[in-house]
Every structure is written in structure tokens, then in C-alpha cells.
N, CA, C and O atoms as a printed pandas DataFrame, in Angstrom:
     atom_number atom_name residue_name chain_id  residue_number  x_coord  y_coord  z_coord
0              1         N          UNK        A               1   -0.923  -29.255    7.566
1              2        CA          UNK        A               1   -1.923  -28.247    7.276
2              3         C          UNK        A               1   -3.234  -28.560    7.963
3              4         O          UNK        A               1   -3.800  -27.513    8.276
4              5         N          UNK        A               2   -3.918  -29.657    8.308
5              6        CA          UNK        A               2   -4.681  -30.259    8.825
6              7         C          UNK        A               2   -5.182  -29.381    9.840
7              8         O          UNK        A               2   -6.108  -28.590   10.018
8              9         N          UNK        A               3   -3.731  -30.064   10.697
9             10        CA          UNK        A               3   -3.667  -28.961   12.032
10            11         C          UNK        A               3   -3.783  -27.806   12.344
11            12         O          UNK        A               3   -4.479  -27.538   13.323
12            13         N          UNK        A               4   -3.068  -26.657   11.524
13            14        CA          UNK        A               4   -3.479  -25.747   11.197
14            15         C          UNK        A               4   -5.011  -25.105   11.027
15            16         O          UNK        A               4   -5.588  -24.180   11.599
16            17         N          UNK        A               5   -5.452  -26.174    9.811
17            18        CA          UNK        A               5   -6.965  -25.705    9.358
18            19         C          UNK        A               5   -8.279  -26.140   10.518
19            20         O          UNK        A               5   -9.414  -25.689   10.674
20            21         N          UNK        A               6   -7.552  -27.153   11.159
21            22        CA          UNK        A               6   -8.949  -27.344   12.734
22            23         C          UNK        A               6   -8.703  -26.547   13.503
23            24         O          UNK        A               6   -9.553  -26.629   14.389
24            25         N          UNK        A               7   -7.722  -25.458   13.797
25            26        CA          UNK        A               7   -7.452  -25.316   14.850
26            27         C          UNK        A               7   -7.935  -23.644   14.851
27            28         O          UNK        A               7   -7.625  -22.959   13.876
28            29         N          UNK        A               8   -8.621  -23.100   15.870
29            30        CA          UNK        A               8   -9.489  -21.888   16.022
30            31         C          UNK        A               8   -8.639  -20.745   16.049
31            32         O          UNK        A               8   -9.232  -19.721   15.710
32            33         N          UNK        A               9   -7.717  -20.627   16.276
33            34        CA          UNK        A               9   -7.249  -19.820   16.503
34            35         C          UNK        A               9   -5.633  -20.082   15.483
35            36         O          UNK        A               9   -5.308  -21.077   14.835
36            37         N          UNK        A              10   -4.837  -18.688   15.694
37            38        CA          UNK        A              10   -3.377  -19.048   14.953
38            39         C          UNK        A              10   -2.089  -19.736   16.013
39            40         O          UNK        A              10   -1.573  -19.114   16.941
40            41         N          UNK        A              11   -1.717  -21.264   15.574
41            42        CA          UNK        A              11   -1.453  -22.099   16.157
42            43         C          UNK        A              11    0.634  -21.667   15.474
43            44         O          UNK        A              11    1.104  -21.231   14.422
44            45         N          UNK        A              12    1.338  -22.209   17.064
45            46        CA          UNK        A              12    2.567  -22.306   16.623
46            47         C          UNK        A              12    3.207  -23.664   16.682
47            48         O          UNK        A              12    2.608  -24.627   17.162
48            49         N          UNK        A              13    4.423  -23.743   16.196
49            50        CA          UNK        A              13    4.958  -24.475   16.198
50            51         C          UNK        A              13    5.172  -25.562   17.172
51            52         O          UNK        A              13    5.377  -26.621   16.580
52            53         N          UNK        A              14    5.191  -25.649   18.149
53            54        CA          UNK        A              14    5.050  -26.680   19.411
54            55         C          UNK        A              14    3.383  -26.917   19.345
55            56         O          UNK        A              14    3.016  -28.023   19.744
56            57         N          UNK        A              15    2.845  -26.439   19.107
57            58        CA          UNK        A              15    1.266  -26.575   19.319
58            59         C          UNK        A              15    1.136  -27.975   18.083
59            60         O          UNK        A              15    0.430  -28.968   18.256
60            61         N          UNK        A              16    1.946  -27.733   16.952
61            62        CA          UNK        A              16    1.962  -28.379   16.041
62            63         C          UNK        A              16    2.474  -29.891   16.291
63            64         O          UNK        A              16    1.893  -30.970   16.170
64            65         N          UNK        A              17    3.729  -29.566   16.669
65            66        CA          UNK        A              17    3.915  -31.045   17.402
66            67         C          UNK        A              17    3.597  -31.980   18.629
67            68         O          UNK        A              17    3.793  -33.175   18.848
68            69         N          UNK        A              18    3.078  -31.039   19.276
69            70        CA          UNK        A              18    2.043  -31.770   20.519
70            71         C          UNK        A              18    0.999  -32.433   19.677
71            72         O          UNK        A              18    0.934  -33.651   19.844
72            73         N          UNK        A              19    0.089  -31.868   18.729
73            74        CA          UNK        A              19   -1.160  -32.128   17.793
74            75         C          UNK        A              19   -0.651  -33.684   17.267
75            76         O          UNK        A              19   -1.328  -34.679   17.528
76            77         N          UNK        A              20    0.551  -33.754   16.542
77            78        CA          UNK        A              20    1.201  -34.706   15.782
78            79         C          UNK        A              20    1.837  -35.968   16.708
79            80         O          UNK        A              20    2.418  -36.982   16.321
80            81         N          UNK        A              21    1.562  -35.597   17.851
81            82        CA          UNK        A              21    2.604  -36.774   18.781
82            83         C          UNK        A              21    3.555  -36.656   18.996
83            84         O          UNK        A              21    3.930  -37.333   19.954
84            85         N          UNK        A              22    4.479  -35.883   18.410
85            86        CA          UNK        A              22    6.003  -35.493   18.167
86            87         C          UNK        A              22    6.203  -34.878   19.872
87            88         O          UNK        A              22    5.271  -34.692   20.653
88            89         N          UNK        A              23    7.367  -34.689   20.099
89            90        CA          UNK        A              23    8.060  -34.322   21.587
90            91         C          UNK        A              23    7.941  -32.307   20.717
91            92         O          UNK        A              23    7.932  -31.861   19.570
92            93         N          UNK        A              24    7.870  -31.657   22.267
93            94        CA          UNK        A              24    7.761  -30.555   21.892
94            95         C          UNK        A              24    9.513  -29.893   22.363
95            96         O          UNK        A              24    9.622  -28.666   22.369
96            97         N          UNK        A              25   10.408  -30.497   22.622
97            98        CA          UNK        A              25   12.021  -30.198   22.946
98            99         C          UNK        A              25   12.478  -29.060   21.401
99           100         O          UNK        A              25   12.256  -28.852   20.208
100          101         N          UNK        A              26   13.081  -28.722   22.339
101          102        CA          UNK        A              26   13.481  -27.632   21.198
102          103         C          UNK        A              26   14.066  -28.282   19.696
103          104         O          UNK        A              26   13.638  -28.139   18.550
104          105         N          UNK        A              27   14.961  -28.874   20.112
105          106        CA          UNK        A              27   15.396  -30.217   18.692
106          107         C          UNK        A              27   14.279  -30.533   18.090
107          108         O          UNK        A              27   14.466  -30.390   16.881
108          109         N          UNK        A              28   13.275  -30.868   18.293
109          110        CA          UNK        A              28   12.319  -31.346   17.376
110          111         C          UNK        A              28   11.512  -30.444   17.340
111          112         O          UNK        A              28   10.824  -30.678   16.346
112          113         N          UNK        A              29   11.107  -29.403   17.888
113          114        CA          UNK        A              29   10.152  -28.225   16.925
114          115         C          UNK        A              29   10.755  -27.297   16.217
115          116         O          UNK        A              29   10.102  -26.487   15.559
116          117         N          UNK        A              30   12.601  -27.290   16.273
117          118        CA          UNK        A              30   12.953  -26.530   15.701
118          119         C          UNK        A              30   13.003  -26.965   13.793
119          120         O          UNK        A              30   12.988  -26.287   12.765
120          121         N          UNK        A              31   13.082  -28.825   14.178
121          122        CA          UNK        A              31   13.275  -29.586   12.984
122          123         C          UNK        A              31   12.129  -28.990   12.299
123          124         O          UNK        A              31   12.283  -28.587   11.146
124          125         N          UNK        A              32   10.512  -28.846   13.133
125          126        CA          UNK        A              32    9.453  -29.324   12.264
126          127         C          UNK        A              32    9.239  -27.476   11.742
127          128         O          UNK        A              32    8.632  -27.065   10.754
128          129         N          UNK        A              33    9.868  -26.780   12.651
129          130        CA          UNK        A              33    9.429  -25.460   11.918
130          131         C          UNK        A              33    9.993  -25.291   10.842
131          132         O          UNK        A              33    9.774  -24.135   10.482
132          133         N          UNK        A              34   10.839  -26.026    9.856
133          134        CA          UNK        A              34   10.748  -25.350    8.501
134          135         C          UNK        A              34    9.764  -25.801    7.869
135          136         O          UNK        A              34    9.616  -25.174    6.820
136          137         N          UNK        A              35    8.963  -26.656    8.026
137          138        CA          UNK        A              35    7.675  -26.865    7.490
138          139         C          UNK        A              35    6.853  -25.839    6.971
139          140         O          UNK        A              35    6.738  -25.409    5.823
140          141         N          UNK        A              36    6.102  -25.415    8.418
141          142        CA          UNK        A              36    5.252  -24.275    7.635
142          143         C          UNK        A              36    5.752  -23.339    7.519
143          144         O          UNK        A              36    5.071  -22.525    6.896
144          145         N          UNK        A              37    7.048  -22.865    7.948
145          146        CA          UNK        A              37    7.685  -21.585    6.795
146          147         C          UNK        A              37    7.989  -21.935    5.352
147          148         O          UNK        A              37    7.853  -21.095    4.462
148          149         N          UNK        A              38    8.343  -23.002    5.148
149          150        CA          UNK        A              38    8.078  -22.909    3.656
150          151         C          UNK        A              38    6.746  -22.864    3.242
151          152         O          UNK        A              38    6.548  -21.959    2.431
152          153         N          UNK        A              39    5.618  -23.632    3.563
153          154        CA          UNK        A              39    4.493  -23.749    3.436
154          155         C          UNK        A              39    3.358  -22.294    3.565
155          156         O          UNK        A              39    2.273  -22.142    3.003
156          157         N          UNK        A              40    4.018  -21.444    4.427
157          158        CA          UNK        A              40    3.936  -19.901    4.163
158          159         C          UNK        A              40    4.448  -18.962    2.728
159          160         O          UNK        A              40    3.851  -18.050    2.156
160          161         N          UNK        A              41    5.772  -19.585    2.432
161          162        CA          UNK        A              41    6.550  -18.880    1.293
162          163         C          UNK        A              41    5.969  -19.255    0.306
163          164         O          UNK        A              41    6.094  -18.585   -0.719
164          165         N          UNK        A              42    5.132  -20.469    0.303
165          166        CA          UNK        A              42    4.181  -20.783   -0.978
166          167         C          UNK        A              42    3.277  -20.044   -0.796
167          168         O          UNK        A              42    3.066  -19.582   -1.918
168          169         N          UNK        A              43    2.390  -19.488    0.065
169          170        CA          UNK        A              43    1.293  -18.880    0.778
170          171         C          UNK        A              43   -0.182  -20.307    0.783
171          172         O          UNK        A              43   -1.397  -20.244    0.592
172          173         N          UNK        A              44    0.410  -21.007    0.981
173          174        CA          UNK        A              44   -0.813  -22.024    1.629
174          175         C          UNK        A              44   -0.945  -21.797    3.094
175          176         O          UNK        A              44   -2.061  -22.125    3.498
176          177         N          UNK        A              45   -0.045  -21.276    4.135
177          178        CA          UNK        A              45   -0.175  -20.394    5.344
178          179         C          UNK        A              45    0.058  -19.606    5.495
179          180         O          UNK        A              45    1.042  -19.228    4.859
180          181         N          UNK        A              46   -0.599  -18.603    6.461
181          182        CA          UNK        A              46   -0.344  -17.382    6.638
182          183         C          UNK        A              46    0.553  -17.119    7.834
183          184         O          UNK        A              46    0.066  -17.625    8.846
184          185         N          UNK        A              47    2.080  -16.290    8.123
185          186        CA          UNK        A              47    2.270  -16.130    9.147
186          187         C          UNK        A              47    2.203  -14.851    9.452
187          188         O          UNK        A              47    2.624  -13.961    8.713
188          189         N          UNK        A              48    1.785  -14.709   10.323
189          190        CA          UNK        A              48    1.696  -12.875   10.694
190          191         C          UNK        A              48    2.673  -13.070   11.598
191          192         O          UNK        A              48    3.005  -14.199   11.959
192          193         N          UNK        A              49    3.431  -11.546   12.219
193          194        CA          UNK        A              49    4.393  -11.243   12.632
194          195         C          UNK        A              49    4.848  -12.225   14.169
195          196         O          UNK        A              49    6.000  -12.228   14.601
196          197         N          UNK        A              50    4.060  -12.759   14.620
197          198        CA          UNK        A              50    3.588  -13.014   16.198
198          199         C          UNK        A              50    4.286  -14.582   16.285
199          200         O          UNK        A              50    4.626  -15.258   17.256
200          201         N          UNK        A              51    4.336  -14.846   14.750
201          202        CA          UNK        A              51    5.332  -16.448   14.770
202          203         C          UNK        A              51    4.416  -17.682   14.761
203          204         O          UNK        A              51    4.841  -18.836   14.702
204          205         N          UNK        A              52    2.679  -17.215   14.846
205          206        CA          UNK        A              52    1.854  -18.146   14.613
206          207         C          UNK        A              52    1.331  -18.168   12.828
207          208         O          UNK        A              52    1.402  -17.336   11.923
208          209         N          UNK        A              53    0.783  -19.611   12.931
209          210        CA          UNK        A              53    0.473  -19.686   11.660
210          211         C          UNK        A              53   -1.482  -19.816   11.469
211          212         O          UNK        A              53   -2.325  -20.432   12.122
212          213         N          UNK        A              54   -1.565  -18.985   10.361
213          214        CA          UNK        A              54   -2.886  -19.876    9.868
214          215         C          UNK        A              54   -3.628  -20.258    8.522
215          216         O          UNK        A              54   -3.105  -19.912    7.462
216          217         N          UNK        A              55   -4.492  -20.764    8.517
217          218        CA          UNK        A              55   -4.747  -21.421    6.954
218          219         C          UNK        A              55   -5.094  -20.089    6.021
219          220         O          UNK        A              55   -5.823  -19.195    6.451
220          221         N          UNK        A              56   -4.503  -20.053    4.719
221          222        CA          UNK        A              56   -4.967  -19.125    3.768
222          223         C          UNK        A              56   -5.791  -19.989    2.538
223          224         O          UNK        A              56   -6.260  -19.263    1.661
224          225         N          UNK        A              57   -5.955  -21.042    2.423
225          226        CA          UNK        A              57   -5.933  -21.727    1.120
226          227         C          UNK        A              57   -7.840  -22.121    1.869
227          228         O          UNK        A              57   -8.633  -22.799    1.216
């Protein structure tokens, strides 16, 4: 969420793991995107249609 909340604009998923150090290969951003989709289904993020996320909380 961190990442999310510094970041100016609505950030996706590879943006997320570049931020984190993580490899941006499809295998590993596909791992890290259930993150903030659940983290959306709580509504602590917002995703609008476009597949980016941003802070609601």
C-alpha cells in the first residue's frame, strides 16, 4: 500500500514490483497481482477499469 499511496498517479502492477525489487516477468507480477485485488475487494484500493490501482483509505 505504501507504494501505492507515494505514488502520483494510478500505479499497476509491474510498477509495483519494480518499486519492491521484485523481477517484473510475467510469473512474478502475475503472483503479486492478487495482492491488491484483494486489497481492492476490501476497498483499501481503488481499481478503476484501466487495471491501475489507487489509495482510497
Amino acid at each position: 500500500m505504501d507504494v501505492v499511496r507515494r505514488a502520483d498517479t494510478p500505479v499497476m502492477v509491474k510498477q509495483v514490483c519494480g518499486e519492491l525489487g521484485m523481477s517484473k516477468e510475467p510469473a512474478r507480477s502475475e503472483a503479486m497481482r492478487s495482492k491488491p485485488y484483494r486489497l481492492a475487494e476490501r476497498g483499501w484500493l481503488s481499481k478503476p477499469a484501466d487495471g491501475t490501482f489507487t489509495i482510497t483509505l
